[in-house]
C-alpha positions as CSV (number, residue, x, y, z in Angstrom):
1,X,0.0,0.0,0.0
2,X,1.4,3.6,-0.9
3,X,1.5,6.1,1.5
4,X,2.7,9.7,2.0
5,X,4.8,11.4,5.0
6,X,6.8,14.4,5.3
7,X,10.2,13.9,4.7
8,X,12.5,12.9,7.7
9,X,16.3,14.4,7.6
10,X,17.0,10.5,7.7
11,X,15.5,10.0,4.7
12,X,18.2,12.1,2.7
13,X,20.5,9.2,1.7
14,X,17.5,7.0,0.3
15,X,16.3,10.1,-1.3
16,X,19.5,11.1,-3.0
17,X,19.9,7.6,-4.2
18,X,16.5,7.6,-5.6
19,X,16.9,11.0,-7.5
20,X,20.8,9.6,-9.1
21,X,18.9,6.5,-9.9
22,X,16.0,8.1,-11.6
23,X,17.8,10.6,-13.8
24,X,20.4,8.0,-14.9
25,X,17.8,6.4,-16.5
26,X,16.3,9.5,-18.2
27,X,19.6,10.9,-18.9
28,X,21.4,7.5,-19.5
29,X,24.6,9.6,-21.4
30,X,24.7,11.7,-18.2
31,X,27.0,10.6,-15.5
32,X,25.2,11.6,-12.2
33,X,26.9,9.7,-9.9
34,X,30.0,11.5,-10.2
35,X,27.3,14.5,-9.5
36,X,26.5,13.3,-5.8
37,X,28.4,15.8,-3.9
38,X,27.0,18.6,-5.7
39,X,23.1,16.9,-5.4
40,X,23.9,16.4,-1.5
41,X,24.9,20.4,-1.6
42,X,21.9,21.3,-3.5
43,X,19.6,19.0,-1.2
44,X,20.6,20.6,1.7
45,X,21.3,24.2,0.7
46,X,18.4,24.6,-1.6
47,X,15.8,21.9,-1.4
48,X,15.9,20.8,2.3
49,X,16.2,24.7,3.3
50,X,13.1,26.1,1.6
51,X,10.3,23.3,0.7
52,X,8.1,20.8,1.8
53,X,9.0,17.5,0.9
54,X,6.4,14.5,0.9
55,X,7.8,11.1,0.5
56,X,6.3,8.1,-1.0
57,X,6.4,4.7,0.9
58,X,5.1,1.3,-0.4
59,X,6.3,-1.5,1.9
60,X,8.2,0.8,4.3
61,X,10.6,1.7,1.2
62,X,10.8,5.5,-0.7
63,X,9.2,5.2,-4.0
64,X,9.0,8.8,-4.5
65,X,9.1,12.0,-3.2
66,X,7.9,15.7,-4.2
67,X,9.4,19.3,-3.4
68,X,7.6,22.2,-3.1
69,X,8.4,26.0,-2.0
70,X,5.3,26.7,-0.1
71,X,6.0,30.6,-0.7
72,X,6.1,30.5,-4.0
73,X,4.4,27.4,-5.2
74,X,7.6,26.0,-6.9
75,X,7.4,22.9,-7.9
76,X,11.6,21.8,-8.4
77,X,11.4,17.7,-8.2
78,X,8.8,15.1,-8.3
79,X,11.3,12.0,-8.5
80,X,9.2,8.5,-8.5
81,X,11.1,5.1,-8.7
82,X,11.5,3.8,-12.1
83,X,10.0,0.6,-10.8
84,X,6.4,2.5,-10.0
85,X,6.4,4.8,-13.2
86,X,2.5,4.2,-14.2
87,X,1.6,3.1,-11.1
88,X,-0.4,5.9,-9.5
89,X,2.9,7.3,-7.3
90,X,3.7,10.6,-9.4
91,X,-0.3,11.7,-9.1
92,X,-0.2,11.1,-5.4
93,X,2.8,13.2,-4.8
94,X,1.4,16.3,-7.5
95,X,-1.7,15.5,-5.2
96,X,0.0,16.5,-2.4
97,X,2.0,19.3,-3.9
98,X,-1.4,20.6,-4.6
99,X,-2.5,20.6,-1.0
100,X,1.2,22.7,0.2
101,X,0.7,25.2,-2.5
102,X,-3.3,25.0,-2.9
103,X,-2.8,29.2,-5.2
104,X,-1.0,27.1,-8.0
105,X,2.2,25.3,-9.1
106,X,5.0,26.5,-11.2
107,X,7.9,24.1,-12.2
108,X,11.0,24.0,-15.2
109,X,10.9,20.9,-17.1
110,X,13.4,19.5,-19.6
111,X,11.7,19.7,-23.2
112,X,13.1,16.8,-24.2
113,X,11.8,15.0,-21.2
114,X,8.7,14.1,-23.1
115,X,7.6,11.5,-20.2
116,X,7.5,14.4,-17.8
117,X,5.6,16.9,-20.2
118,X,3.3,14.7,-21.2
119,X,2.7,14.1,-17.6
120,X,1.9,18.0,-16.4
121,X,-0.1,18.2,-19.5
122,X,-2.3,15.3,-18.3
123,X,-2.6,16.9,-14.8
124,X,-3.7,20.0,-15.9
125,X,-0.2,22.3,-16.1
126,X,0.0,24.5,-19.3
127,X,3.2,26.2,-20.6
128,X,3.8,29.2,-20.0
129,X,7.0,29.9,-21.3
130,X,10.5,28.5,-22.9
131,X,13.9,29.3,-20.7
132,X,17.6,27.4,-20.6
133,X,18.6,25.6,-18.1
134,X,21.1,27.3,-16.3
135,X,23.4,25.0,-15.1
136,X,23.1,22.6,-18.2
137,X,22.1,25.1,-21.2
138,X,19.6,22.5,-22.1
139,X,16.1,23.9,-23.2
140,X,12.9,23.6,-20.6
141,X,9.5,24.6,-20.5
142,X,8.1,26.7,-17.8
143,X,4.5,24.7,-16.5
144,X,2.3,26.5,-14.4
145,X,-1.3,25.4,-13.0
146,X,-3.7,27.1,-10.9
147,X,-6.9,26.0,-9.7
């Protein structure tokens, strides 16, 4: 059974692991494990600092987890297990995104992360505007929903 908690500061290592493990399988060309130190800096210093984060459970393990800036309705990560893609875990978590920022969301998005878009698009998320990546240069779309 799936079920959703805030995030505990003991949760970081699962959650780290679950966000390399993710992306390496989007981004297969990308080495992120050699990115860890800078993903435990940005967890801390960015994420951790600023949003709430829900987690995802099934069976007493993370399959998921969502950030949100409750001040601004940023939306930066929804990472769900690979193994649980389809399965009802990335709507849960928006779900609950929806309840910490109830105004609206706004998130970036890779373009070419067609899974992704075509996910906001079914849940309601428009675009509502074209940026670069700053760190990467790579093109993203900027999603917004309100209610």
């Amino acid at each position: 059974m799936l079920s959703l908690r805030l995030y505990a500061p003991a949760d970081e290592a699962a959650a780290i692991e679950l966000w390399r493990r993710t992306w390496q399988l989007t981004y297969p060309a990308i080495d992120f494990t050699a990115r860890l130190d800078w993903w435990r800096a940005r967890w801390r210093d960015e994420l951790v600092a600023t949003a709430t984060i829900m987690v995802a459970e099934r069976d007493g393990a993370m399959v998921g987890f969502v950030t949100v800036d409750p001040g601004n309705g940023y939306l930066d990560q929804i990472v769900v297990a690979p193994e649980e893609w389809g399965g009802g875990v990335a709507a849960a978590l928006l779900a609950a995104a929806r309840e910490v920022a109830p105004a609206g969301l706004d998130l970036h998005v890779n373009a070419d992360n067609e899974r992704a878009v075509r996910f906001y698009g079914k849940h309601g998320f428009s675009v509502l505007g074209r940026d670069v990546n700053p760190r990467s240069g790579a093109p993203v779309l900027k999603l917004g929903w309100r209610p």
